[in-house]
N, C-alpha and C positions, 0 to 999 in steps of 0.2 A: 848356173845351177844352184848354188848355195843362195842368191837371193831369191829366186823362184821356190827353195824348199823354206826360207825365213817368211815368205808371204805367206805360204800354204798355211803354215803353224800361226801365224799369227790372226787368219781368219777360221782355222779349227779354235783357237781359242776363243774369237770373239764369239763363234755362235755358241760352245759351251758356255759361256757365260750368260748367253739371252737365255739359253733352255732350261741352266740348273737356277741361277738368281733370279730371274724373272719370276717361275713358280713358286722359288720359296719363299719371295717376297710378299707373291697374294697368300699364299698358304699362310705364313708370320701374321699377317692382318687377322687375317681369319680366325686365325688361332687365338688371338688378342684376344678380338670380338667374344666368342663361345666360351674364353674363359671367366667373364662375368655374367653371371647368373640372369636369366630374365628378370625376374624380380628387381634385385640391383638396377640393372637398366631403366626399369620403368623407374625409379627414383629419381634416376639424373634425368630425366626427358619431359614426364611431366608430375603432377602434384597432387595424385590423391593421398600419399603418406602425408604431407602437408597438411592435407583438407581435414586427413584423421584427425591429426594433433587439435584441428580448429573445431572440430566438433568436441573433442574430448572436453576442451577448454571451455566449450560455449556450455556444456551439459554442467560441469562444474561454473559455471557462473552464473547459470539459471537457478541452480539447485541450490547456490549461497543466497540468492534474491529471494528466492521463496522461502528460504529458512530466517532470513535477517525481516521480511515484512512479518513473518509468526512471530518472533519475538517482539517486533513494533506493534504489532494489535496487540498483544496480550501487554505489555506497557501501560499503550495507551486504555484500555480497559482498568488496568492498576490504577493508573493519577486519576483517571475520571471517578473512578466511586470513593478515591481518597479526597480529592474535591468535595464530594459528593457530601459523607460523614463529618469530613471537618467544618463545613457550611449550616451542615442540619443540626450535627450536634459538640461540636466544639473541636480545638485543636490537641486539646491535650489529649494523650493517649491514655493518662490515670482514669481520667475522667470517662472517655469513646471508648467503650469497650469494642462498639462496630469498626472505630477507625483503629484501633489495636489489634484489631482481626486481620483486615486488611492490607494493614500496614506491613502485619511477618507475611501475608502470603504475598507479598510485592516482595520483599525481601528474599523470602525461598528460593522464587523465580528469579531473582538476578536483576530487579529494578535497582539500576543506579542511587544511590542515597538522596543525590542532587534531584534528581525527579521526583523520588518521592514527597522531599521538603520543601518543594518548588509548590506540588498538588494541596500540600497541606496549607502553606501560605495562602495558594488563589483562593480557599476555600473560604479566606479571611479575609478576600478582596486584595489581598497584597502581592508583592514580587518575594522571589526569595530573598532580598534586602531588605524586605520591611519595607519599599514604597508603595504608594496605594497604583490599584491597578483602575482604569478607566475603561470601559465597555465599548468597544469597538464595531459596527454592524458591516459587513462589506459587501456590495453588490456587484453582480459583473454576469453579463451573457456569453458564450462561448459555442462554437462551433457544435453544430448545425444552427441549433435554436437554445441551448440549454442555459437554463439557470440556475445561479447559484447564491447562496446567501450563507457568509463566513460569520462564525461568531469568533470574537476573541477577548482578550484584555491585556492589556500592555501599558507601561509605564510612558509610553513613545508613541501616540497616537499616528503622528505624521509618518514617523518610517515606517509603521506596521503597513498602511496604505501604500506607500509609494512602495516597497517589494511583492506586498499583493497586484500591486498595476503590472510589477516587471512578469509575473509571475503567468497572471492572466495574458497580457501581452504577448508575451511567447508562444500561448496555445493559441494565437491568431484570434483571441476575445479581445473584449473589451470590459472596463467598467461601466454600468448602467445600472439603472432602476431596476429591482426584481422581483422586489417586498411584495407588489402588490399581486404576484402569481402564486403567493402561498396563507395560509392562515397563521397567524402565532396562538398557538396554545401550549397549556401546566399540563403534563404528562407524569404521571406516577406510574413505574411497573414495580407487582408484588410478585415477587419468587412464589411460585407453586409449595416447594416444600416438602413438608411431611403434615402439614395441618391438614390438608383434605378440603380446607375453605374454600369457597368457589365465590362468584360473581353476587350469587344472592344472599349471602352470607353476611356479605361487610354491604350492600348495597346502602342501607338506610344511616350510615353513623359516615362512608364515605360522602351521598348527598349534603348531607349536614355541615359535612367541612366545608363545603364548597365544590363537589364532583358534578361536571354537568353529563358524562357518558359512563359504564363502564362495560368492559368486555376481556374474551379471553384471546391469548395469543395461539400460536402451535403448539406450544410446550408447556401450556396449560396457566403459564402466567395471569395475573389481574391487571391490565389494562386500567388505569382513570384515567379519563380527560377532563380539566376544567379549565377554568380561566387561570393566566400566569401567576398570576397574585394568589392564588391559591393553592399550589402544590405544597409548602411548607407547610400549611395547615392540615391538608391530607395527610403526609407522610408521620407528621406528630401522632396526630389523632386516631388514624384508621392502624397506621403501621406499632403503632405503642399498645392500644387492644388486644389487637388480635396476635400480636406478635409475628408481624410479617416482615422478614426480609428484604429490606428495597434493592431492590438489585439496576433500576435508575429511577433521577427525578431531571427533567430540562423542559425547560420552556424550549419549544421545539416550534420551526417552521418549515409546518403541513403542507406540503404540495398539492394546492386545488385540482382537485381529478384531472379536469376539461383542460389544463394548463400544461398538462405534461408532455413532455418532449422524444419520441424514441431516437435511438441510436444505434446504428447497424454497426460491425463488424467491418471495419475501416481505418484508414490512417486518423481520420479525426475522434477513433475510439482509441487507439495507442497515445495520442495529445491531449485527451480527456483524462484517460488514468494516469498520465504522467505529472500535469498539471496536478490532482486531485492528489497522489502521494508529497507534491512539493508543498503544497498546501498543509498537508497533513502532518508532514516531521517539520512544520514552522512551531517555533515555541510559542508563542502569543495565541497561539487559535485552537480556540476549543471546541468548536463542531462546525461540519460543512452541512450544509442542506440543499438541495437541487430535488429539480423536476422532473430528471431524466427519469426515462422508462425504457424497458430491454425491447429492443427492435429485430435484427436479426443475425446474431451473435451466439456463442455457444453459453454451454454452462459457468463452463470452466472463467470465460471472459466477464460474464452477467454475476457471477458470483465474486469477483475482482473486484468489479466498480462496488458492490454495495458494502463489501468492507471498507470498501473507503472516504462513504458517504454514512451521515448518522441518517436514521429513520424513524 
């Protein structure tokens, strides 16, 4: 009798044990589970908190891109017309009152020293060491059909070539003949102003320098065209009269209408402007020229490329 009643008790207790451990087992899970939060959950499982962080990150590093190329144009804007004055009218600043204009408002904006005495030297044909600098032309075709034509000057004629090859290279070009798909012409623009002069005004004392066209831009600018060898003589002559503002002078190569190249809204339009910026923060190279034309790309994209090609 006493092991019949030892059995009894000891499967009343086994099944107590299946019925209260059993559910409080799944119940303890459960309870686990519901006590983190949906949200929480969705963190450990999968990665859109992640993806936030990666957008957050990409919108700040887009937004330093486009702040860091605004200061790079407006730079490169600075050395070019400090180039420019110290070329046309001397290095010294006693003497330039134009290049002592320029000069502080390169300075206000936060132009490096080094760049600006860099611009002042080329304007002297030199490096900022005082070596002479030699004129460099660079040609090269690039994806689809585009061409381009680099000017520079550089102490290093061969290295400046062989990192424009690597350069070009990359965006899947190549070096080649270009020259012959653009014109080279002397380009003088006169700031609009506050004189009110216009096209017919300087016409007759500009031809005399040497102007073989002139006309007006959108912003009401004076446009010369003449032959290269004559821009010095315009800008003396017509800009010292009338007292006009040069706001550029470059022997510039014109892209022949029939010549030109469009370019859609593609991978080989991201390897164009990438190329075109590498090219552009090179220190030896002072203006790009291409034949591209805007194919089927946005504003936003078509206005990219052309700040970073001269025109």
């Amino acid at each position: 009798m006493f092991l019949l009643l030892l059995s009894q008790s000891a499967i009343m207790a086994s099944l107590t044990r299946s019925i209260v451990i059993g559910p409080l087992s799944r119940s303890s899970s459960k309870s686990t589970s519901s006590s983190i939060c949906a949200q929480c959950r969705r963190t450990f499982v999968s990665s859109p908190a992640l993806q936030s962080g990666h957008n957050k990150w990409s919108k700040i590093k887009h937004e330093k891109a486009a702040a860091d190329a605004k200061k790079n144009a407006a730079r490169t804007v600075f050395t070019k017309n400090i180039t420019l004055y110290s070329k046309l009218y001397g290095p010294n600043l006693n003497d330039n009152p134009q290049l002592a204009t320029i000069v502080a408002a390169a300075k206000k904006a936060g132009t490096p020293k080094a760049l600006i005495e860099g611009a002042i030297a080329r304007g002297q044909g030199k490096s900022s060491e005082g070596a002479t600098l030699e004129p460099v032309i660079y040609e090269a075709i690039v994806p689809p059909n585009i061409a381009l034509v680099v000017d520079a000057a550089t102490e290093n004629t061969k290295r400046v070539i062989e990192d424009l090859n690597q350069m070009v290279k990359k965006a899947n070009g190549a070096k080649s003949p270009s020259k012959f798909l653009f014109e080279r012409r002397g380009r003088v623009i006169f700031e609009k102003g506050e004189s009110g002069l216009d096209v017919d005004d300087i016409m007759e004392d500009a031809i005399e320098a040497g102007a073989e066209d002139l006309e007006n831009d959108a912003e009401g600018n004076i446009i010369v065209w003449s032959d290269p060898s004559s821009t010095q003589q315009i800008c003396k002559a017509v800009g010292s009269k009338f007292n006009l503002k040069i706001a550029e002078s470059d022997i510039v190569w014109h892209a022949i209408e029939d010549t030109k190249a469009p370019l859609d809204s593609s991978d080989e339009l991201v390897k164009f402007m990438d190329l075109l910026t590498s090219i552009k923060d090179y220190p030896d190279v002072q203006a790009i020229w291409s034949n591209v034309s805007r194919g089927n790309m946005s504003d936003d994209e078509w206005a990219r490329v052309t700040e970073l090609i001269d025109e």
